[in-house]
C-alpha positions, 0 to 999 in steps of 0.5 A: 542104056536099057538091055531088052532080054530075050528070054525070061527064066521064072520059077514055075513053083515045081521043086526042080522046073523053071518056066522059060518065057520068051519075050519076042518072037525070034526067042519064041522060035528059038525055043520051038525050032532050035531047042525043040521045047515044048510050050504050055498055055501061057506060051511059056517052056517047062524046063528041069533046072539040070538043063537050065545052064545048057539051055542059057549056053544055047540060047547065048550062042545064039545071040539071045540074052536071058533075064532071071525073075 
């Protein structure tokens, strides 16, 4: 059975940020709408690894499923 993940978490090569990639457009919304991020040219979030399992909370309470690359 193949799991189809919400949200990619991404290194983003910046001590203490991640990138939050969304992989469809419900997950695109979420972080938009509901998390009130911003997003960069590639569509992606920056995100402060502080903020990282609260947003992973959020995103789960949601019903959005989120893969680390």
């Amino acid at each position: 059975m193949s799991i189809s993940y919400d949200f990619k978490l991404i290194n983003s090569g910046v001590a203490g940020m991640s990138l939050v990639m969304s992989m469809n457009e419900d997950a695109f919304s979420f972080i938009t709408d509901e998390a009130d991020m911003a997003t960069i040219a590639d569509g992606s979030a920056p995100l402060d690894n502080s903020r990282l399992s609260k947003f992973i909370e959020d995103a789960e309470s949601a019903q959005f499923c989120c893969d680390f690359a």
